[in-house]
ZATI-214469 format. One record per residue (C-alpha): x, y, z; residue in three letters. Coordinates in Angstrom, 2 decimals, decimal comma. Example, Ala and Ser with C-alpha at 12.3 -4.5 7.8 and 13.67 -1.06 7.14 Angstrom:
@xx=12,30&yy=-4,50&zz=7,80&residuo=ALA;
@xx=13,67&yy=-1,06&zz=7,14&residuo=SER;
//
This chain:
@xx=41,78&yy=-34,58&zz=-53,04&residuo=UNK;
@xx=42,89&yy=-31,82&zz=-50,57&residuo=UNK;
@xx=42,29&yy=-30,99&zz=-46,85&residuo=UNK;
@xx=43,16&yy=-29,51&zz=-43,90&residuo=UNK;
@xx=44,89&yy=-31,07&zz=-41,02&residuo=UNK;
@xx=46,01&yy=-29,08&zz=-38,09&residuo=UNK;
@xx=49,27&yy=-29,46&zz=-36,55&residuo=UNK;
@xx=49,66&yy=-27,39&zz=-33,05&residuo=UNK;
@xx=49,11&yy=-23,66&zz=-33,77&residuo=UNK;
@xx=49,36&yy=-24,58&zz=-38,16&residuo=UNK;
@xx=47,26&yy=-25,53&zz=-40,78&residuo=UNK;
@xx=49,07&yy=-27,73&zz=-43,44&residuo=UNK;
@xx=47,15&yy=-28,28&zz=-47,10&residuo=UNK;
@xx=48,17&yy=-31,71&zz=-47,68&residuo=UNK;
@xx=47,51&yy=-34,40&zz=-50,70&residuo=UNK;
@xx=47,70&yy=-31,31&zz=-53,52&residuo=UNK;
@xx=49,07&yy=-32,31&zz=-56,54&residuo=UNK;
@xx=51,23&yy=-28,79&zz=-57,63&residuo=UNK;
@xx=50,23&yy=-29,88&zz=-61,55&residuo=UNK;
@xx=46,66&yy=-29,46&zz=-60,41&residuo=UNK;
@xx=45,02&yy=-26,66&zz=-62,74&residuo=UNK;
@xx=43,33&yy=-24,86&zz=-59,67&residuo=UNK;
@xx=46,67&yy=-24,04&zz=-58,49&residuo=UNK;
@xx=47,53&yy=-21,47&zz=-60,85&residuo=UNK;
@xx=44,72&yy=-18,76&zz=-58,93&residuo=UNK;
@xx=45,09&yy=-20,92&zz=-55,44&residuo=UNK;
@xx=45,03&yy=-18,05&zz=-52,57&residuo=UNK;
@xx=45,08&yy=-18,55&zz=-48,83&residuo=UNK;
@xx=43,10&yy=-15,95&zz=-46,23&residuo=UNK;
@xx=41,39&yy=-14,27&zz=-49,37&residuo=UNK;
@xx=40,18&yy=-10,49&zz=-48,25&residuo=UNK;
@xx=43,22&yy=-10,73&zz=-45,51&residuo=UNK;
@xx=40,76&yy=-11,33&zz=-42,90&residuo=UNK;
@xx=42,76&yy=-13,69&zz=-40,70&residuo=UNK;
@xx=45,25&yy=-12,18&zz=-38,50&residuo=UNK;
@xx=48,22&yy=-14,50&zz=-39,73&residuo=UNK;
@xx=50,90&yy=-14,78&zz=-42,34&residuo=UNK;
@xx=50,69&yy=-16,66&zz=-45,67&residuo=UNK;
@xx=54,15&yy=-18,24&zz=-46,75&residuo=UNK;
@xx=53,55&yy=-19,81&zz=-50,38&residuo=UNK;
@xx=56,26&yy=-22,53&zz=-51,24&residuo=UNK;
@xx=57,69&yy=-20,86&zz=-54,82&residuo=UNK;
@xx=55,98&yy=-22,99&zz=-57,49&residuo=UNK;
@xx=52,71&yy=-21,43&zz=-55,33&residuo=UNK;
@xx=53,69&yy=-18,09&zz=-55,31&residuo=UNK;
@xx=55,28&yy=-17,91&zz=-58,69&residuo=UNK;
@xx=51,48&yy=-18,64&zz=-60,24&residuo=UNK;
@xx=50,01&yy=-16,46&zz=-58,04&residuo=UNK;
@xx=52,18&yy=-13,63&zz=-58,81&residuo=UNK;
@xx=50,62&yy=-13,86&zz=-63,06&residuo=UNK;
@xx=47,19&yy=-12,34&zz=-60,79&residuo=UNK;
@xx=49,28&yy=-9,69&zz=-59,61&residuo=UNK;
@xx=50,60&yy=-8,77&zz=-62,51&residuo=UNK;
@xx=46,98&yy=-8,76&zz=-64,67&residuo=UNK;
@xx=45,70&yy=-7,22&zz=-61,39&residuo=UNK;
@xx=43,14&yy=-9,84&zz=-61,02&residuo=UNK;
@xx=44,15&yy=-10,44&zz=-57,55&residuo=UNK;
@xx=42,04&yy=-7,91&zz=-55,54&residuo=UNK;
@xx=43,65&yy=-4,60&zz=-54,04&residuo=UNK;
@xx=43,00&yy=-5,93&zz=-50,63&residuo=UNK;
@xx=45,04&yy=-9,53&zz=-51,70&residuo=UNK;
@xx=48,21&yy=-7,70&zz=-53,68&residuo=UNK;
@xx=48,57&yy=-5,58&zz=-50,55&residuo=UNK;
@xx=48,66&yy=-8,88&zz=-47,90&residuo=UNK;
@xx=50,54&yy=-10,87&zz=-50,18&residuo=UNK;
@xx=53,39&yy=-7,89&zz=-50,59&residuo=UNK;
@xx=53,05&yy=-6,98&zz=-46,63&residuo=UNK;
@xx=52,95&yy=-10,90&zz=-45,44&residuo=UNK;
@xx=56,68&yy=-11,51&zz=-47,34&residuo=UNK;
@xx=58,11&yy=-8,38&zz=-45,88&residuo=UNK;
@xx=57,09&yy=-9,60&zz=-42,94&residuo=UNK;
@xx=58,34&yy=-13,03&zz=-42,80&residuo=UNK;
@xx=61,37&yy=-11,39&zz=-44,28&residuo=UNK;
@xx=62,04&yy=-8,78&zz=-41,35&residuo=UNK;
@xx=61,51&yy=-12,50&zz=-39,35&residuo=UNK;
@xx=63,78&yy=-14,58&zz=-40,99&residuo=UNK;
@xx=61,79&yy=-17,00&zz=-42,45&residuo=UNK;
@xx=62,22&yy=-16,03&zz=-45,89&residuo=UNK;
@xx=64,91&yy=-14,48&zz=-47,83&residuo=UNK;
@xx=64,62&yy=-10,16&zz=-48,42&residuo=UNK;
@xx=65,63&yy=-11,21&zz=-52,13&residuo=UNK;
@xx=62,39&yy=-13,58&zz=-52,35&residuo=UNK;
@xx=60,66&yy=-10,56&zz=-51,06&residuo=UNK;
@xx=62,10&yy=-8,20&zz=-53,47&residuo=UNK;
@xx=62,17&yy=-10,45&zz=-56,23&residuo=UNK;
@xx=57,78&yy=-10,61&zz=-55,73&residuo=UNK;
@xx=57,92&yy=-6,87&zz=-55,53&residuo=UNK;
@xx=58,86&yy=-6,84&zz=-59,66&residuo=UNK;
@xx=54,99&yy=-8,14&zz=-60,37&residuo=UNK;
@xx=54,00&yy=-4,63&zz=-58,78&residuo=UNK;
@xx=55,18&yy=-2,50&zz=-61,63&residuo=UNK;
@xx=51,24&yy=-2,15&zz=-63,01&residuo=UNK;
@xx=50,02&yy=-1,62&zz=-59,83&residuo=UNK;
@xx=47,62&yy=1,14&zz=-60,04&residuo=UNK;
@xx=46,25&yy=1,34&zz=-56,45&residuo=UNK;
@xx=47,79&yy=3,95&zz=-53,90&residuo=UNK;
@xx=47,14&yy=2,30&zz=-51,02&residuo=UNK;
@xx=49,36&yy=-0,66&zz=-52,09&residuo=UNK;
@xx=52,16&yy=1,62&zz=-53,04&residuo=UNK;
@xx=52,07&yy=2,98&zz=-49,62&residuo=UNK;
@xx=52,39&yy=0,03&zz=-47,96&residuo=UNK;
@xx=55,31&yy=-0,99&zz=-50,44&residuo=UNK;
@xx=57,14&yy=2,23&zz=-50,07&residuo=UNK;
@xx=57,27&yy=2,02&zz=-46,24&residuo=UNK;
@xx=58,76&yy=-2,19&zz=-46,80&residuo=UNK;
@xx=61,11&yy=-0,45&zz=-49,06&residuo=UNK;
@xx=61,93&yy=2,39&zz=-47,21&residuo=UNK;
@xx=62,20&yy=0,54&zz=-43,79&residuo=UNK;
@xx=65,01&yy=-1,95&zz=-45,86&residuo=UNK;
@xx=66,29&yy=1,24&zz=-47,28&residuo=UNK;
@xx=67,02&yy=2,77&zz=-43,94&residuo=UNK;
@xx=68,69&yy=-0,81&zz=-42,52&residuo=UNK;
@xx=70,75&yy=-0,25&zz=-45,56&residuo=UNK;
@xx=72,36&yy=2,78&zz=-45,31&residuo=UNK;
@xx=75,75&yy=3,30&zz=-44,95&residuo=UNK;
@xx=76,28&yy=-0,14&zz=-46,34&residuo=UNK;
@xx=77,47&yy=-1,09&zz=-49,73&residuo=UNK;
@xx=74,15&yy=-2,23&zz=-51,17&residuo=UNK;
@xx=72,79&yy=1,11&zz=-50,58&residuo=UNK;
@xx=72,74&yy=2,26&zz=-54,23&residuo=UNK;
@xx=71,69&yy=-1,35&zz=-55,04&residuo=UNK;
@xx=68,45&yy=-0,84&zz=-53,30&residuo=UNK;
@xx=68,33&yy=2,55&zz=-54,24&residuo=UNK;
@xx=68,44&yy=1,33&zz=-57,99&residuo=UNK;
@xx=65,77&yy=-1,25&zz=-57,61&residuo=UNK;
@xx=63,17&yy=1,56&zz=-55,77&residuo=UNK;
@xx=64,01&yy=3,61&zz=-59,10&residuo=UNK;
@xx=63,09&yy=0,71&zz=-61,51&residuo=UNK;
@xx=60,21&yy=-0,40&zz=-59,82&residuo=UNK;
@xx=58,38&yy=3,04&zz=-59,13&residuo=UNK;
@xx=59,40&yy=4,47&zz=-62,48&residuo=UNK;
@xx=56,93&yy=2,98&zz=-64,38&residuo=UNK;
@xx=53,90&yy=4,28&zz=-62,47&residuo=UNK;
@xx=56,02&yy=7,54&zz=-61,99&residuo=UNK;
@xx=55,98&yy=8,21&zz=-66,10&residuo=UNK;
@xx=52,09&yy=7,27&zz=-65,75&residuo=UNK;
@xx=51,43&yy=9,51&zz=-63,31&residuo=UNK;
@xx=53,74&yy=12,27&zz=-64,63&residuo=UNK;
@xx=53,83&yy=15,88&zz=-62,63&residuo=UNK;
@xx=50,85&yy=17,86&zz=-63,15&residuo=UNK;
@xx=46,79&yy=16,32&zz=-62,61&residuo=UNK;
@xx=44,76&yy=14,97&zz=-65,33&residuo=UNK;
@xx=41,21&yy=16,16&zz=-66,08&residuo=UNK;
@xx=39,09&yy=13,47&zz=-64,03&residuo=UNK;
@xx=41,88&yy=12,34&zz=-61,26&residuo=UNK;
@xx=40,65&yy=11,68&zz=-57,92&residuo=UNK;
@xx=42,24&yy=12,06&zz=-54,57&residuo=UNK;
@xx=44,06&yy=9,17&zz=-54,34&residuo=UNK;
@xx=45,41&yy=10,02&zz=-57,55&residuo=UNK;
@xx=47,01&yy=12,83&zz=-55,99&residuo=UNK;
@xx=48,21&yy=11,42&zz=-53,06&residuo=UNK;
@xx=49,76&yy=8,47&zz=-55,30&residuo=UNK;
@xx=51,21&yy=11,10&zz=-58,00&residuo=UNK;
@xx=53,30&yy=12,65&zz=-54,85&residuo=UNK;
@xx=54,06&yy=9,56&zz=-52,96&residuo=UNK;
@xx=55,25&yy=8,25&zz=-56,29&residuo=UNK;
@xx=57,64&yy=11,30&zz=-56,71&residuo=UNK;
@xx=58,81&yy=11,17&zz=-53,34&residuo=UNK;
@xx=60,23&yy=7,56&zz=-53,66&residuo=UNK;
@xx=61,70&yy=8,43&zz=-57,30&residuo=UNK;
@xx=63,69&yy=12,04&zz=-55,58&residuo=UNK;
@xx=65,03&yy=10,21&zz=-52,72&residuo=UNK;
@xx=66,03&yy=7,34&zz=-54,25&residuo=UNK;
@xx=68,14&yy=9,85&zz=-56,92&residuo=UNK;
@xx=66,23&yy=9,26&zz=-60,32&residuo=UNK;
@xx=68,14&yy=11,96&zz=-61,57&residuo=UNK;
@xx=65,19&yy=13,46&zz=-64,06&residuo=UNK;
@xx=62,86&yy=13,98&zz=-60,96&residuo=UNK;
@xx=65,82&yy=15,72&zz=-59,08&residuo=UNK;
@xx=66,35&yy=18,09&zz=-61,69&residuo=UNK;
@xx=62,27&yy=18,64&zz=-62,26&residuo=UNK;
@xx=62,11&yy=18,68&zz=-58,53&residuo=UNK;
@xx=64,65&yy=21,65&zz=-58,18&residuo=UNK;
@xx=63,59&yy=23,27&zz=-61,36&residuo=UNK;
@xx=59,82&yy=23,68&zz=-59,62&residuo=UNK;
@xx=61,44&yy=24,60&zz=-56,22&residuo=UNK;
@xx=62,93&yy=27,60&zz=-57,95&residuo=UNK;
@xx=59,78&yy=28,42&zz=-59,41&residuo=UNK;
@xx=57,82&yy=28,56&zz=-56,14&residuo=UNK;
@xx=60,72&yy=30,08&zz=-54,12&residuo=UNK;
@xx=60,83&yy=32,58&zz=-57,05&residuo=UNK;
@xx=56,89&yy=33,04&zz=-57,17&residuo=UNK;
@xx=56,90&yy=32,31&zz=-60,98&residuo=UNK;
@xx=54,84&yy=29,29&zz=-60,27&residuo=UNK;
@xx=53,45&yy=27,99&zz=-56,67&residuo=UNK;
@xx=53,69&yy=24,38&zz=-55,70&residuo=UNK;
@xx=50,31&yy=23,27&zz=-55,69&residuo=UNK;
@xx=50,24&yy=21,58&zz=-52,09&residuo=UNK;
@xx=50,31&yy=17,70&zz=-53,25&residuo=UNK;
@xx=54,10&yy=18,17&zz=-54,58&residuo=UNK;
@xx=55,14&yy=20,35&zz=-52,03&residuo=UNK;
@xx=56,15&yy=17,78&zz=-49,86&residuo=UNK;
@xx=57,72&yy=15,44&zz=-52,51&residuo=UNK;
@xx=59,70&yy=18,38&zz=-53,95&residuo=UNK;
@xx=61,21&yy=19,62&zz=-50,90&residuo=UNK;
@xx=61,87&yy=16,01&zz=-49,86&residuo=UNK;
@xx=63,86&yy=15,92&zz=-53,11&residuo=UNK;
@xx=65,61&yy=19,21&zz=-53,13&residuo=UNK;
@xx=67,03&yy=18,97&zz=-49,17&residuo=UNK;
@xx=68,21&yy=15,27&zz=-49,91&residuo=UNK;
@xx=70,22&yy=16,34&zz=-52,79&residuo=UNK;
@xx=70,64&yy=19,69&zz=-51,57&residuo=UNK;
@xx=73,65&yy=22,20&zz=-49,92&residuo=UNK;
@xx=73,80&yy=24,83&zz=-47,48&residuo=UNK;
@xx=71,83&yy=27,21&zz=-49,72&residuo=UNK;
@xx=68,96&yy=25,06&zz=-50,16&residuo=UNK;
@xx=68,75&yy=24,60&zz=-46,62&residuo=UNK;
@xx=69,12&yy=28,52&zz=-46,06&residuo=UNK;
@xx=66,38&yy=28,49&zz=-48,70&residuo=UNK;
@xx=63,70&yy=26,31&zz=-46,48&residuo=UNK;
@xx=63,95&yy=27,66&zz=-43,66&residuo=UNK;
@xx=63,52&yy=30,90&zz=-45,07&residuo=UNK;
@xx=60,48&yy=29,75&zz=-46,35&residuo=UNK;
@xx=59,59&yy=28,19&zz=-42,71&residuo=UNK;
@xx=59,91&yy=31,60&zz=-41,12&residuo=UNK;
@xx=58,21&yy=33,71&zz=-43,78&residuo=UNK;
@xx=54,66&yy=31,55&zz=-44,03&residuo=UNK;
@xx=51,46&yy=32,05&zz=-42,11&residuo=UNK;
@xx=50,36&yy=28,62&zz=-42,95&residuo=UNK;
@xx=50,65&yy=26,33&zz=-40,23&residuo=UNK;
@xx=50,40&yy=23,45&zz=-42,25&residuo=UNK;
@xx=53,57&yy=24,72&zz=-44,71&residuo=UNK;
@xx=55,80&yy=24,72&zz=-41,07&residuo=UNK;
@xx=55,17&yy=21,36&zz=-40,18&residuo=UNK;
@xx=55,33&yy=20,28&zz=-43,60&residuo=UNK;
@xx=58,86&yy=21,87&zz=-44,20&residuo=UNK;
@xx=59,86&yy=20,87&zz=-40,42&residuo=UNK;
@xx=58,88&yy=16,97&zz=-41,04&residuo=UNK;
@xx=61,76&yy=16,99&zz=-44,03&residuo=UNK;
@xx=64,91&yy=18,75&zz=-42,78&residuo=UNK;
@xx=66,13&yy=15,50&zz=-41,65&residuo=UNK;
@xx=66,73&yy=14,65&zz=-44,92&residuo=UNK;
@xx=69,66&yy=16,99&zz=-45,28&residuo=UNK;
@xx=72,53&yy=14,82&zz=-45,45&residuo=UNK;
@xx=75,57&yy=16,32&zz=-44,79&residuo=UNK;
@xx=76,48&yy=16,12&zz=-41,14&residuo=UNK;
@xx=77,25&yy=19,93&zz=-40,72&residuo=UNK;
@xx=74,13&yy=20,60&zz=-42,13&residuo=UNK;
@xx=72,48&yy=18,22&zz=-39,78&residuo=UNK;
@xx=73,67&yy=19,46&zz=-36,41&residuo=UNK;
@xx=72,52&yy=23,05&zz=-38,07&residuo=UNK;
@xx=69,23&yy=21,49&zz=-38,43&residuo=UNK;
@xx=68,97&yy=20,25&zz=-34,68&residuo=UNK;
@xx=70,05&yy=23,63&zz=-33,24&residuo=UNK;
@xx=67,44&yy=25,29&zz=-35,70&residuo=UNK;
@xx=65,04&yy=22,70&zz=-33,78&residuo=UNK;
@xx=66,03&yy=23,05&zz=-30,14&residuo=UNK;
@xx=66,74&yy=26,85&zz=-30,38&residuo=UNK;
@xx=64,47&yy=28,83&zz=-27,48&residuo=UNK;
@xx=62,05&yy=30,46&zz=-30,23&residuo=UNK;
@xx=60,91&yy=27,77&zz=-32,02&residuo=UNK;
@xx=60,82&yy=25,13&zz=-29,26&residuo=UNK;
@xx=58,27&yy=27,60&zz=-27,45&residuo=UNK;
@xx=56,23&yy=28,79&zz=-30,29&residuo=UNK;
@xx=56,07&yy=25,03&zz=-32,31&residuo=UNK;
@xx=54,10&yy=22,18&zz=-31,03&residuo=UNK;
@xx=55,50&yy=19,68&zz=-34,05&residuo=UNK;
@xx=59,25&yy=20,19&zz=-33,39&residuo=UNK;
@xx=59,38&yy=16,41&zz=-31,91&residuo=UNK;
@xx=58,87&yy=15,28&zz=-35,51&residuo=UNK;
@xx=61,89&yy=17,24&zz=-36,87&residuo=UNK;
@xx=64,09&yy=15,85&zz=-34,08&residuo=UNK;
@xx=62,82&yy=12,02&zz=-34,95&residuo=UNK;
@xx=63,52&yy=13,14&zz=-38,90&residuo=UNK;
@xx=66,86&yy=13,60&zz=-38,47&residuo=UNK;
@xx=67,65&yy=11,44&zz=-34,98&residuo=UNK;
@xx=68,41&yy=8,61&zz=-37,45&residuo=UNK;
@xx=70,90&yy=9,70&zz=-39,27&residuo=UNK;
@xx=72,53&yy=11,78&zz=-36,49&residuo=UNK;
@xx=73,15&yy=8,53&zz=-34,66&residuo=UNK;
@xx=74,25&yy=6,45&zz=-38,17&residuo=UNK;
@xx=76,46&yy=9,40&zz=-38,93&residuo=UNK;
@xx=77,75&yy=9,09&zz=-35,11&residuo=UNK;
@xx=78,49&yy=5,25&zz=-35,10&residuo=UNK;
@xx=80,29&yy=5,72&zz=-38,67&residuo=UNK;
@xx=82,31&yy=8,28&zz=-36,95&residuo=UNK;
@xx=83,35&yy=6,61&zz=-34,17&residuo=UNK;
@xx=83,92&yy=3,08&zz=-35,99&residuo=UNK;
@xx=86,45&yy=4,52&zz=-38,42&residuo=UNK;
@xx=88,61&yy=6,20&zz=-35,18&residuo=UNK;
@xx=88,48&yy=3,18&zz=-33,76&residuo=UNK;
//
């Protein structure tokens, strides 16, 4: 025997034996139709998780259960570990609209996390967990891919570059040569993920490099593209070249996107600033 009872602004499930064999598939606000959060106690979530792995759960229900724990976790109700720890039963996750939403959780913790000492931890545990579907996915389209396929294949590579998975840096900047080069043109999906890649782990000349490659295209689209990911550059000196490459006379008349370079590298520019001023203290 179950029911609900309500208690103020809850609903509690009470009289529910945990041994109870409908248990093992038990999910609350199915379809994530009700504009609350779900927090499972861990014998609840634990069985649930065996549907996420199997995929059994639909898309709809991996990507609500995912988003509702890094939610409570950016709260404080339960633990980031719990939250990370639930994120392991993603590793078959074929759907690219679930990856998105994980890879902005991960890269919002990511971005708390830097300039801390558990930056390479987290760093470590993007690399294991999108690896996987990375290796699936591989560089180049399959006969029969969709769109999504696409999007996921570069999202993918994205999270893999910045977090340093050291084969997809060295593909990534053996492709950028290619296309700087013209031996072989970045097909538009992996531009972005490539250049991420290249300007995180990248020096003065790669920088020199982009915005070469901002000044000499036609295309629109390549300038914001290339404008959206100089913030990535990470050493400082780099950084402040970056921000007087934004705010210089020219561009700031003739560009209508530079606001999104200055919010790309604002970040770090004010990390890098309280860092600095911390250690003279």
């Amino acid at each position: 025997m179950f029911g609900l009872i309500k208690l103020h602004s809850e609903r509690t499930l009470y009289n529910v034996n945990h041994s109870c064999g409908f248990l093992f598939n038990l999910q609350l606000n199915p379809g994530t139709v009700g504009f609350c959060r779900i927090q499972y106690d861990p014998t609840m979530l634990e069985r649930l998780l065996s549907s996420v792995q199997t995929l059994a759960l639909p898309p709809v229900d991996r990507l609500g259960l995912q988003n509702d724990l890094f939610s409570l976790a950016r709260a404080g109700i339960v633990s980031t570990v719990e939250a990370l720890k639930v994120m392991e039963a993603f590793v078959n996750e074929p759907n690219y609209t679930v990856w998105s939403d994980i890879s902005t959780n991960l890269g919002t913790l990511s971005t708390l996390l830097s300039h801390t000492d558990f930056l390479e931890e987290i760093q470590e545990f993007i690399v294991d967990l999108f690896s996987h579907i990375g290796l699936k996915l591989g560089w180049d389209p399959k006969h029969g891919e969709g769109h999504l396929d696409a999007l996921l294949r570069g999202l993918v590579l994205g999270m893999l570059g910045k977090a340093g998975h050291q084969p997809t840096i060295e593909e990534a900047r053996r492709r950028f040569k290619d296309h700087v080069e013209g031996r072989l043109v970045l097909s538009a999906d992996l531009r972005s993920p490539v250049y991420l890649t290249v300007l995180k782990h990248g020096d003065a000349t790669t920088l020199e490099t982009m915005l070469k490659l901002h000044n000499q295209t036609d295309l629109q689209e390549e300038k914001v593209r290339i404008e959206r990911l100089l913030g990535a550059i990470l050493n400082p000196d780099l950084i402040q070249k970056v921000l007087t490459f934004a705010m210089s006379v020219c561009y700031f008349l003739l560009s209508d996107d530079w606001l999104w370079n200055l919010n790309s590298i604002s970040l770090t520019l004010c990390i890098n600033f309280q860092v600095v001023g911390t250690r003279q203290r």
